[in-house]
N, C-alpha and C positions, 0 to 999 in steps of 0.2 A: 521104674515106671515114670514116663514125663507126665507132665502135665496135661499135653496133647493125649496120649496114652488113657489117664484118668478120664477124661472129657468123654474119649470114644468108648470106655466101657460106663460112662453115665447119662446116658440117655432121658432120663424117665426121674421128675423128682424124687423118687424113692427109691432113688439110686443110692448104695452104699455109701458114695462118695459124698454124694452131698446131706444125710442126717446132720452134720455138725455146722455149723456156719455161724456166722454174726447178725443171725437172726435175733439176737435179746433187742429188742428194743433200747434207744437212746431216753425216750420219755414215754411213759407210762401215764404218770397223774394229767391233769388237765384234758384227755381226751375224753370225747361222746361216749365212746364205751361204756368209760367209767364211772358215768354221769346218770344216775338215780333219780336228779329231783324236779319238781316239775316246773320250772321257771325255764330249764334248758342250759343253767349256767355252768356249763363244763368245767370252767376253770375253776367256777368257788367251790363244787362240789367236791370235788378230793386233789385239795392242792397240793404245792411241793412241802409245807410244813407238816402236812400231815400225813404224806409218803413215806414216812421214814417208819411209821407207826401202824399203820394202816394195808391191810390186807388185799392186794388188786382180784376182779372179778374176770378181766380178759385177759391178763398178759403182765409181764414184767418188767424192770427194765433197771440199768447198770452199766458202768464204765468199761468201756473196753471189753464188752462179753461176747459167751458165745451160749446157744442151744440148742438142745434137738431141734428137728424142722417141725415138731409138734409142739416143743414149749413148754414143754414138762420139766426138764432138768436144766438148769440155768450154771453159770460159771461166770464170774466178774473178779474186778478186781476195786476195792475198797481201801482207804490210806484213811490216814490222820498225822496231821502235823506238831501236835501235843498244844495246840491254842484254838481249834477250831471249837464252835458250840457243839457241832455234830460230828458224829463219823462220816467221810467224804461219799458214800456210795452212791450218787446220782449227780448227773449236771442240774445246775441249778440256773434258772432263769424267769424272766418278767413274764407274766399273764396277759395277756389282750389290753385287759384296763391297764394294770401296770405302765406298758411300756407306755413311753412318746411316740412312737411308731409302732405300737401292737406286740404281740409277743417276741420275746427275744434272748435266747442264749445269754450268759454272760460268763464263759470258760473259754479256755483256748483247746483244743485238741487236733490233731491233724491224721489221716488215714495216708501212710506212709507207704503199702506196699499191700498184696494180695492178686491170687489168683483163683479164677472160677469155682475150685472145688474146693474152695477155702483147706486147700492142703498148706498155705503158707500164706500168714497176714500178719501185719502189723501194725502199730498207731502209738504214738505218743500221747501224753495227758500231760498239760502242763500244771501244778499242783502249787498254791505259792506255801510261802514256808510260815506266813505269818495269818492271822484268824482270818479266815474269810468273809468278805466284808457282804455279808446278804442283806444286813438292815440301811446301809449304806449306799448300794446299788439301786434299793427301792427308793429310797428318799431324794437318791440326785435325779431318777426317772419321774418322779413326780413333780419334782421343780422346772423339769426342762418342758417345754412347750413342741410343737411339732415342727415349728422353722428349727429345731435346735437338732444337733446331732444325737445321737443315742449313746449313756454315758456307758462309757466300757470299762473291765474292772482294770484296765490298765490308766483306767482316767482316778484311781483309785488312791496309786501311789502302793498297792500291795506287792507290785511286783519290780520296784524301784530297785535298782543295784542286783538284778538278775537272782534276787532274793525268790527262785521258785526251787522246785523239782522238776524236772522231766519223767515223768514215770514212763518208761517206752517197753509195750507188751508186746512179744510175740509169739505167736501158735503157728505149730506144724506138724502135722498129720504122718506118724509113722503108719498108720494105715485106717481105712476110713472109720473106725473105732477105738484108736488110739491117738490122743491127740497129745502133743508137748508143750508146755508153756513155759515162755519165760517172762518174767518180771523185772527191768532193772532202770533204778531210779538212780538220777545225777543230781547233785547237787553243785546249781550254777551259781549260787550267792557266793560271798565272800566270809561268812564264817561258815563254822561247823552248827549241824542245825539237827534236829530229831527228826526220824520217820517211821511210822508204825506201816508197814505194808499186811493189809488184811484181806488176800484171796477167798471170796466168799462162795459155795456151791450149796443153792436150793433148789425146792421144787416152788411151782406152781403151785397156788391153794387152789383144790379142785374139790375140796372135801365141804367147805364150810354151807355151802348153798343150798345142801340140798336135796340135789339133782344125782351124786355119787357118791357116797360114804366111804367108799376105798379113799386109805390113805398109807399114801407112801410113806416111806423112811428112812431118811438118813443114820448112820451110827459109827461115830466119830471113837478112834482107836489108836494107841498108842503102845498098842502091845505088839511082839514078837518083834520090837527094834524099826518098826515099819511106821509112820506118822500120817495116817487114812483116814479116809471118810468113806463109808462101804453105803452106797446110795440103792433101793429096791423099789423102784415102780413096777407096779401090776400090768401095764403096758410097754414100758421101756424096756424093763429088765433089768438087768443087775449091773450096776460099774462101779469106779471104785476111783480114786480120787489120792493119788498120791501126793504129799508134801516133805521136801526133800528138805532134810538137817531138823531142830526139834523146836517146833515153835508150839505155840498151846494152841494147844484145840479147842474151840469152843463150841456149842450147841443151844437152839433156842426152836421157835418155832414160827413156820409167818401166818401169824395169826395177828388181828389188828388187835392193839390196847384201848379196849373200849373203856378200861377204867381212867385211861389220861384223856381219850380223845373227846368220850360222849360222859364221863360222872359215874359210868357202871362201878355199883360198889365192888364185884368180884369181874375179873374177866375171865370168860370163860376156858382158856389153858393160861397156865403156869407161866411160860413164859412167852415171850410175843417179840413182833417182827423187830421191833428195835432193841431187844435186848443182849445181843451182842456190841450194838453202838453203844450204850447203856454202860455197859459192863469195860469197856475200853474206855471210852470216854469221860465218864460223872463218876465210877467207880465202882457202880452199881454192882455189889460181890455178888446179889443173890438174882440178877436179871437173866441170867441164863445161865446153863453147866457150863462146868470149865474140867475138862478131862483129865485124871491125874496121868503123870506119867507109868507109863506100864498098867493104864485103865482103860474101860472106854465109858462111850456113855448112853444113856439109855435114849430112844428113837427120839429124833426130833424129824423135822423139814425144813432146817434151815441152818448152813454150820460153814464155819469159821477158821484158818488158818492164822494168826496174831503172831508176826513178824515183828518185832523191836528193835531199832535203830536206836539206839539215845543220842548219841555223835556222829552225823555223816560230815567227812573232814571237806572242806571246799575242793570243788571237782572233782568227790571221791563216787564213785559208784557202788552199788551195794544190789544185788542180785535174789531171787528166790525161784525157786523154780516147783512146780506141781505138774504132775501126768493123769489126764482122764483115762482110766481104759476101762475096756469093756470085759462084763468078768468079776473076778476077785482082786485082780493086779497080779503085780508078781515083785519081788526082792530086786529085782534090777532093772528098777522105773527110771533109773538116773544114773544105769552102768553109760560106756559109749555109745550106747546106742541111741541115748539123748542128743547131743551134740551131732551126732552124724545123722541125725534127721534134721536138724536144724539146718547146716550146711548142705544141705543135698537142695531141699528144699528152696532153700533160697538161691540157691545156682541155675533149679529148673526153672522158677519164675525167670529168673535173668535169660533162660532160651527162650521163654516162652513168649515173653514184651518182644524177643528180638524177630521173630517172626511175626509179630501181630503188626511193630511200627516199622517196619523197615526205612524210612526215609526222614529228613531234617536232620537236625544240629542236637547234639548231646542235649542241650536242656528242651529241646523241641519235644521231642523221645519222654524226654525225664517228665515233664509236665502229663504229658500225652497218657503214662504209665500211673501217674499219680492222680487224674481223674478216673482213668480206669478201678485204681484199686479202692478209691473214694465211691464208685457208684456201687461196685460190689458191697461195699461194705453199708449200703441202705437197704440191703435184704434185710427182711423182718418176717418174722412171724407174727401174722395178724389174725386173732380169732373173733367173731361175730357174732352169733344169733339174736338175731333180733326179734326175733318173735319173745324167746325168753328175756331179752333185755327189758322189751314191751310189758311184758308180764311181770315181770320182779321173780324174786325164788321163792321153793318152799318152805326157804329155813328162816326168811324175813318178811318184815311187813311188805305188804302188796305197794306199787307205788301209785303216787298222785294219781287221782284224774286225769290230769292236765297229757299224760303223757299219752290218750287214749284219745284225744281229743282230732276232728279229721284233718286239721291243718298241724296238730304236733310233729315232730319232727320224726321222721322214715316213718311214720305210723301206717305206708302204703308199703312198704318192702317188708312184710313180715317175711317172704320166702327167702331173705338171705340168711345163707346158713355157709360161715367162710371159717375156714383152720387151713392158713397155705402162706407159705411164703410167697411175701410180695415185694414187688421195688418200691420203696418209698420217694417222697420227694426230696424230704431232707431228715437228718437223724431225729431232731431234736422240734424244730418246728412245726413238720407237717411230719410225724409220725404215722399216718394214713393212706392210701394210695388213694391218687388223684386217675380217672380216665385218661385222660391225653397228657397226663404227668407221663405214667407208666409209657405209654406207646410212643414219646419221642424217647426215653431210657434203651428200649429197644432196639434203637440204631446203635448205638455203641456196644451194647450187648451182642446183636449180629458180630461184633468184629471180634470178641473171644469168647461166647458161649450161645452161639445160635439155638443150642436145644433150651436151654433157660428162656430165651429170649421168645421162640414160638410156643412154648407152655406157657408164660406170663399171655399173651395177646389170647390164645384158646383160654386162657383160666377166665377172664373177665367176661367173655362170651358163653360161659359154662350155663346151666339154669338154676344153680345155686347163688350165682352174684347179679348177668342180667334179668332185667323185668321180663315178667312173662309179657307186656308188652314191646317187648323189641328194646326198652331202653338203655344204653349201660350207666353203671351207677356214678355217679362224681366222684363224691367223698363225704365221709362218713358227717361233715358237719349235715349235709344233708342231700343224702345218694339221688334226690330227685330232680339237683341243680343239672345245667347244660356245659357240658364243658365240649369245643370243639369237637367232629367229629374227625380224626385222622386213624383211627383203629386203622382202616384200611390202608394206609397209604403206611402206615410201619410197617405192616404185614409185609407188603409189595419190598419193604427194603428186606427185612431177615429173610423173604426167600432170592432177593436176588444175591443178598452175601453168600450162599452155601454155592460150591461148584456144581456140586448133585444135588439141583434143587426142589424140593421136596410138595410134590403135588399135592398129596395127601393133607399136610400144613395147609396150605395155599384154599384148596376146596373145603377143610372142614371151617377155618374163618369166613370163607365166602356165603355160607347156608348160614350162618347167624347172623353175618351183618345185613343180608338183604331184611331179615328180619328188623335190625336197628335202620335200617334207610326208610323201610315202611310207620317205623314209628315217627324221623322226622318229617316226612312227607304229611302225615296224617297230623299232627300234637302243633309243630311249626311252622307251616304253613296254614295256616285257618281259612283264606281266602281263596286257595286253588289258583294264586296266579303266579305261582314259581317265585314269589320273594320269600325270605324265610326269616324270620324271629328267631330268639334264642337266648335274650336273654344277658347278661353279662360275659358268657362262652370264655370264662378263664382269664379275662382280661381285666380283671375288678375297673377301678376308675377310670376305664380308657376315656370314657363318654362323660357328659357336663350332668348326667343323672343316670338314678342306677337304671340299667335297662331292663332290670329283671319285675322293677316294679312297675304298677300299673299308672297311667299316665293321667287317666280320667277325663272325664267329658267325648270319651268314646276314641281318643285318639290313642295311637298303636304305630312298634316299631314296625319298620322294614330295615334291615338291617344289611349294610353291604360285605360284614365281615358273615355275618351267618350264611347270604346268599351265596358267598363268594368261598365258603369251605365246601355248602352242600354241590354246587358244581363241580370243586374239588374231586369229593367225596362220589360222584358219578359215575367221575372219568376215570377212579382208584379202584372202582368196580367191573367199570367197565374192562382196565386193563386188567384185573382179576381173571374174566371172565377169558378173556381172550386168551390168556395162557394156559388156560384148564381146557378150551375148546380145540386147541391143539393136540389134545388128547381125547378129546370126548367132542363130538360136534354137539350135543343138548345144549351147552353154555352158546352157542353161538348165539341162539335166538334172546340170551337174556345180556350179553353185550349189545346187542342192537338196540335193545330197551335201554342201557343206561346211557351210551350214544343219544339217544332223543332225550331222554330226560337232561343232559347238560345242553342240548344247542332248546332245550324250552328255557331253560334258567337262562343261557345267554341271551335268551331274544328279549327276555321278558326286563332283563335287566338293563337292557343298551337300548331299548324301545320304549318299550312299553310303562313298567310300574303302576303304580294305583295312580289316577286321573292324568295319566298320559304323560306322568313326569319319570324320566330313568332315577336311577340311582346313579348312570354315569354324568357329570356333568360339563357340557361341554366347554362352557367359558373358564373354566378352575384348568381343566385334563386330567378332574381326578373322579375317584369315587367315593358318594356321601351316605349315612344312613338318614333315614328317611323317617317326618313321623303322619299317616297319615289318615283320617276318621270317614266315615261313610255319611252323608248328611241327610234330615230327610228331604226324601224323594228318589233316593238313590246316589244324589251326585256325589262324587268322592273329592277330599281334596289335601293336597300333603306338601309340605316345603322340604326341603332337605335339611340336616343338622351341620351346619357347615364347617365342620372341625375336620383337619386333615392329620389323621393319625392313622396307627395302624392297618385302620378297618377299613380306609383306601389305597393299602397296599395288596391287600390281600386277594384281590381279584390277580393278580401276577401269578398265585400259586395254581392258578384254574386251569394247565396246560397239560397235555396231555399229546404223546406221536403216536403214531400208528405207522408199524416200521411195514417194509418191502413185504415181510411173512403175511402180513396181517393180510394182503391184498392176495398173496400166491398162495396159503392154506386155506383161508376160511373164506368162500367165494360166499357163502352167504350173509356173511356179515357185512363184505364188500359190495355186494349187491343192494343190501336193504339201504346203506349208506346213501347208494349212487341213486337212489330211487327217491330217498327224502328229498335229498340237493335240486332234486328234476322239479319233487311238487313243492317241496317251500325255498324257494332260490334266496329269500334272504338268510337260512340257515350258512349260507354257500360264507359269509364273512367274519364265522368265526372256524374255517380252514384254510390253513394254508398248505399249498401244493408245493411236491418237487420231486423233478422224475429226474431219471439219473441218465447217464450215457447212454445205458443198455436197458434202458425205459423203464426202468424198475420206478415207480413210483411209493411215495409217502407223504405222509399229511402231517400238519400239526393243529390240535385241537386248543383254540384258546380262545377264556373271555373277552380277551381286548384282541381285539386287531391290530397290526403292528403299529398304525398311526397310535392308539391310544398308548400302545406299550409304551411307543418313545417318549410319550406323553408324559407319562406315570416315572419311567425310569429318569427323568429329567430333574424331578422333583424328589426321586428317592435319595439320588447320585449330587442334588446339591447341598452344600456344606452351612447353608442359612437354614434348612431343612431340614431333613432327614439326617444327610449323611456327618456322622461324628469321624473322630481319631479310631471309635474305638468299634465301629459297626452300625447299626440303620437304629435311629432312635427310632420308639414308639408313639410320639408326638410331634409334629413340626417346630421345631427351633422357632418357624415364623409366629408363633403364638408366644414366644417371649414378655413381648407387653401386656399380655392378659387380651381378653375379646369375652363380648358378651353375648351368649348363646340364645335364640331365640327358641322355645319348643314348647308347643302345643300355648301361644299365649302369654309363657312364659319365660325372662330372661335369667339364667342362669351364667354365671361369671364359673371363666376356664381360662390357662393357663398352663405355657411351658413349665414343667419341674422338672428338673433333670436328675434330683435326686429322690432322698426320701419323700414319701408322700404324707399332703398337708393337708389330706382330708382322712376321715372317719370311713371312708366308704368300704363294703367290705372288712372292714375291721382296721384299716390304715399301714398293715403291714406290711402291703404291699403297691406298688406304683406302675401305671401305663401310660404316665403323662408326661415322658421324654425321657426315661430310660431305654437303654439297651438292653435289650430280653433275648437270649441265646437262642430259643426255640423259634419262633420266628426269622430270627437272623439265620439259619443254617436251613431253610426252610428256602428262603431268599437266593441264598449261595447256588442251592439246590436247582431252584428253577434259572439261573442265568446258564450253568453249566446245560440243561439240557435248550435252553435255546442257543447258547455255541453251538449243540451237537448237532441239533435239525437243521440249525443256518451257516454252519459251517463256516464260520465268520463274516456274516455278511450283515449279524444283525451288530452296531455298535450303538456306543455311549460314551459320552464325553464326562470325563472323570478325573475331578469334580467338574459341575456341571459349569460352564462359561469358563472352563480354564484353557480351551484349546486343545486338550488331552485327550484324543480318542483311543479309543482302546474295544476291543471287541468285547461280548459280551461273558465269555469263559474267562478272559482276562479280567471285568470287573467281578467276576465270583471270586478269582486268586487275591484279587486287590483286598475284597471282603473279605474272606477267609483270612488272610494277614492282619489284616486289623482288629479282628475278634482274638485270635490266637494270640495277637503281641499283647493283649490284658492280661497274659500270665506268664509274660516274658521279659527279662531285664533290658529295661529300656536304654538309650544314651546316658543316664544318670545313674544307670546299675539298677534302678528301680523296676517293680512291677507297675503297671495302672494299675492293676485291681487293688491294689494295697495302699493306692492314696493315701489319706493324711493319716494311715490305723496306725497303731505300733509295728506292725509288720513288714513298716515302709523303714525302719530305723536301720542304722547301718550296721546292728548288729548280727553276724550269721546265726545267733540263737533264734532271730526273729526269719530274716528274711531268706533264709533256703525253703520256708516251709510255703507251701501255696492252700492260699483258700480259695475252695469256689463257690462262690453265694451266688445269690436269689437271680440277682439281676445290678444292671452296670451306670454308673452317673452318666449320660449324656453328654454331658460335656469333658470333665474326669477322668472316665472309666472307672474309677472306685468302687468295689464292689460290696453292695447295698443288701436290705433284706435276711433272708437266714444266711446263716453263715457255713452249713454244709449241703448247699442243697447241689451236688453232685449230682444227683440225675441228670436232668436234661442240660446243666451247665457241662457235663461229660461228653454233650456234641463237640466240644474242643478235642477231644480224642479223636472223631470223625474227621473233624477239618486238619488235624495232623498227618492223622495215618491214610484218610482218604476215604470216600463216601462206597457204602459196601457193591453195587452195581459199576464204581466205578475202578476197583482196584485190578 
């Protein structure tokens, strides 16, 4: 069976094929979930020291894992180098306060390979061979200030002389209930060095709360010559855990140690979640069972594989290998039938990249393949209730007040109730799904798992996760924030990727999101004049203040980036509509409704705005957010915020055609059009016409007129401005010297930063103030390709801008697209940009074959900033490779 094969008999999450994936979570502690107490401090609440000890209440998480798609039976893999204080079972990284720039990894690992039904994945761990420096990392982050870089543990000196391991695991699915693991660690240093490799398989604590008393069990066996772990959940079922050659088995339970954590004189089971670490590590005989040979041992939930290296010889390899199956197992977990799923496996992936990229250069493909297998690999199981989170459980104290209070945090989404695999942003930093995170991940999804990809976009639209008010949720810091609205316009890409493309899809997102456009129309627009609020919309520091908060003295954003999605957001509906009325005439009459509601946005925006002033402005040629109060007697009055960053490019994404069809099937849609243009002629200049030989006519729908566009694309396309080496920064370059912001009375001080960010805002981990941010930029790509298509090269751009270089406008999306894709590609020097000053830039191939793709990109650099696996939407690079899915 191919991979393709696989894919078309799993349709449906609960599809055979996909129960097993790399759903364990990368980080667990520090999330809202698991956050109890009523201050709201997530991070101090159950931090990474106390993870190792301590029992989670949503979810798990572990190196290199995998779990059911419910999250019950978990599988990682666990080391110790014989100098660490701890056993290695979790990445370890800085807290919010901690970092100089907010939370932050400090591991190397890399997602090296994978395919959709997770029948075939891999990753490397890089491990150093000497104690790992945790008190050390925290102390140089505390000394560094926020001009300073972020110290990495290579800044350490622990991995000096290639003194690590490579642990590199891989899983492959002899069938969607048996899966094969391998384990094999290299040692790159130059002596021989110890490694304890410890494959760890538990459950979920589902028992302690409360709420279900069943409790599963593990029971760790060494008899009949066979080296198992025979696992029995009351919903999973039965599987069985083979380990191949005889290493000890160990057993314990995840149950927190309340007697280390909280003073408890007894805790209440025997032994607890760190006591296999315990017992490996400090020596602790009596912290958990340890199975004799030709014994087993009595039930636990939480057990142990103890592999022992004492000597790995320099570049010696050393291997273990373990089979999940579903069952009892059987006597030949590790006959050839192991190995020949391994190699089968990995041959089908090598077909399967070969039709998804068909086009570019060996490392084009290679990179293209390796964001691919990096986004996969942020599926997570995410479980929720928040109403119970609200409440506390039955088996513990009730919590705070504070958490019940009406401005507490979600204290208005008690109705979500979520258990699903979701696309994360990133493994480790933003363990959560973000709204418009998830819906750009989906364009790349469209290009090898379209059914994933229209079940993620229906899931968020379910009545389990959106508000019964039409809202969809952010992110769990707090589901009631605004994060851009593009649901719809991802929608629009996974059905135009499928050749048979799926109405059904297309219509059930269309009836929820009209639901969500009735919320922003009614919540974000307050004054009924088509501009639209919103908030900080995912862009934390773009603005010289946060815009989520209130301004006082009565004045209030109008925002050009909010105005300028919700038009978007219209004409995303609109062409919804029109494709489903190709089959149904009803949608006609609600395309003509979203038709008028973008040429009101347009007018309101190029005309009109609060006391007569646009948001476009015509002495700059660009467009500004606005702040502006009602005075009494009525009169209104508002300046502009005169910063040129993202939120005046964003009117470019407001375009929209309406092909020949649109005019020759649905005459009434054509009609209502023609009838607006008669009675408001000035609606008439945000269309442009063009009729063909054979009179076939078509339009194109857009906020700027082409004068503005050229305007706009002048300033995007010059190299003092926008345009970098490495794609469209989020700030003007012209703000290099700093400028002082005028707003509401007040002057606030702003500034070009092209890397990390030097304010607090948001939490500081992130920057909009001249970085390159991929979503946006392939957003960018996107609309010049379709103004090639409608203008058929008639619309250009000189590029860069006063260089004499014209070039059409399809042509500046290939120029663009080139220059975001060469950030992951070896430049004239051999180097990557993204890999800037990091170690990863070194000339050794143990570093630089490996590709990261983080958060977002230095402006000036390309160095890539921020989290360090945030694969999602940085996996639009797989898009601009292999090719945008409407367009291949």
């Amino acid at each position: 069976m191919s991979e393709q094969e696989r894919l078309a008999a799993s349709p449906d999450p609960d599809s055979p094929w996909r129960l097993w994936g790399p759903y364990l979570a990368a980080r667990q502690w520090g999330t809202v979930r698991e956050d109890y107490s009523g201050n709201g401090d997530a991070w101090g609440y159950l931090t990474f020291d106390q993870a190792r000890s301590r029992a989670y209440r949503w979810g798990e998480d572990g190196i290199a894992g995998i779990c059911d798609r419910h999250g019950f039976l978990n599988v990682a893999v666990a080391m110790w180098n014989g100098a660490d204080e701890i056993l290695k079972e979790r990445y370890f990284g800085l807290t919010n306060s901690e970092g100089n720039h907010g939370e932050d990894v400090k591991e190397h690992w890399w997602i090296t390979d994978g395919t959709p039904t997770h029948s075939w994945m891999r990753m490397v761990y890089r491990y150093p061979q000497r104690a790992f420096p945790y008190a050390e990392l925290r102390e140089r982050a505390a000394r560094a200030s926020r001009d300073e870089r972020e110290p990495e543990l290579s800044d350490t000196g622990v991995l000096a002389e290639d003194r690590f391991f490579d642990v590199e695991t891989t899983w492959a699915k002899a069938g969607p209930d048996d899966v094969c693991v391998s384990i094999t660690a290299t040692n790159h240093g130059p002596e021989a060095a110890p490694l304890h490799l410890v494959p760890q398989v538990w459950f979920r604590n589902t028992w302690t709360w409360g709420r279900d008393a069943r409790r599963p069990a593990l029971i760790a066996s060494t008899a009949d010559g066979w080296t198992r772990v025979l696992a029995e959940h009351q919903q999973l079922g039965r599987y069985t855990v083979h380990f191949d050659g005889r290493p000890r088995l160990l057993v314990t339970d995840n149950e927190t140690d309340e007697a280390a954590l909280f003073g408890r004189a007894v805790n209440p089971s025997r032994y607890t979640k760190a006591g296999i670490g315990d017992h490996i590590v400090a020596g602790a005989v009596d912290a958990c069972q340890v199975v004799p040979m030709g014994g087993a041992s009595h039930p636990g939930t939480k057990a142990a594989a103890w592999y022992r290296f004492d000597s790995v010889a320099p570049g010696e390899r050393v291997t273990v290998r373990l089979r999940l199956i579903a069952g009892d197992g059987h006597g030949s977990a590790f006959g050839p039938t192991f190995d020949e799923t391994v190699l089968r496996r990995e041959r089908e992936a090598d077909d399967f990249y070969a039709g998804v990229v068909r086009r570019g250069t060996d490392e084009e493909r290679r990179v293209a393949r390796l964001a691919f297998a990096g986004l996969l690999w942020t599926k997570q199981h995410y479980r929720f209730r928040v109403r119970e989170w609200l409440e506390g459980d039955p088996a513990h104290p009730p919590g705070p007040a504070e958490r019940h209070a009406p401005h507490a945090r979600n204290v208005h989404w008690k109705h979500m109730d979520v258990a699903d695999v979701l696309s994360m942003p990133d493994e480790w930093e933003y363990p959560w799904f973000a709204a418009w995170d998830l819906a750009f991940h989906m364009v790349p999804f469209a290009l090898v798992d379209p059914a994933f990809a229209k079940e993620q976009l229906l899931l968020l639209c379910r009545e389990w996760l959106m508000h019964p008010d039409g809202q969809l949720p952010a992110y769990e810091w707090e589901f009631g924030d605004v994060n851009p609205p593009v649901h719809a316009w991802a929608a629009l890409q996974v059905y135009y990727a499928e050749e048979n493309r799926d109405r059904v899809f297309l219509a059930r997102v269309f009836h929820k999101l009209l639901l969500n456009f009735s919320w922003w129309v009614n919540r974000k627009d307050p004054y009924g004049n088509y501009l639209f609020e919103g908030g900080f919309l995912g862009m934390d520091n773009i603005g010289p203040v946060n815009r989520s908060a209130p301004l006082g003295d009565g004045w209030r954003f109008e925002q050009s980036d909010a105005t300028s999605w919700m038009a978007a957001y219209a004409l995303h509906l609109m062409q919804m509509a029109l494709e489903l009325a190709r089959h149904d005439e009803a949608y006609e009459d609600v395309a003509t409704k979203f038709v008028e509601h973008f040429l009101s946005i347009a007018q309101a925006s190029t005309h009109f705005g609060s006391a007569g002033r646009p948001i476009w402005d015509e002495e700059d040629g660009f467009c500004y957010d606005l702040v502006s109060r009602t005075l009494p007697g009525g009169a209104v009055e508002s300046q502009p915020v005169r910063v040129r960053s993202m939120v005046g490019l964003l009117p470019l994404l407001a375009g929209a055609p309406l092909d020949p069809w649109v005019f020759e099937e649905l005459p009434g849609f054509a009609g209502r059009l023609d009838y607006l243009l008669r009675r408001q002629p000035a609606f008439g200049q945000f269309l442009t016409w063009h009729t063909d030989a054979g009179g076939e006519r078509s339009a194109l729908l857009s906020l700027l007129d082409e004068r503005k566009l050229r305007r706009v694309l002048s300033r995007m396309f010059d190299e003092g401005e926008f345009l970098s080496p490495h794609g469209i920064r989020s700030l003007s370059a012209a703000h290099r010297g700093g400028l002082q912001v005028e707003i509401a009375g007040w002057h606030h001080p702003m500034e070009y930063e092209p890397g990390e960010s030097r304010t607090a805002m948001f939490g500081g981990n992130s920057n909009w103030r001249g970085p390159v941010w991929f979503p946006t930029n392939a957003l960018l790509v996107q609309v010049l390709h379709a103004l090639e298509a409608f203008h058929r090269g008639a619309v250009t751009v000189e590029l860069p801008t006063g260089s004499g270089n014209v070039v059409s406008a399809g042509e500046a999306a290939d120029e663009l697209s080139r220059r975001l894709a060469a950030l992951f590609l070896p430049g004239p020097d051999g180097r990557r940009p993204a890999d800037g000053d990091r170690v990863e830039a070194t000339d050794s191939p143990l570093w630089s074959r490996h590709v990261t793709f983080n958060e977002y990109f230095d402006g000036d650099t390309g160095e890539g900033l921020g989290a360090t696996h945030q694969t999602g939407w940085t996996a639009l690079v797989a898009v601009l490779l292999a090719g945008w899915p409407a367009q291949r």
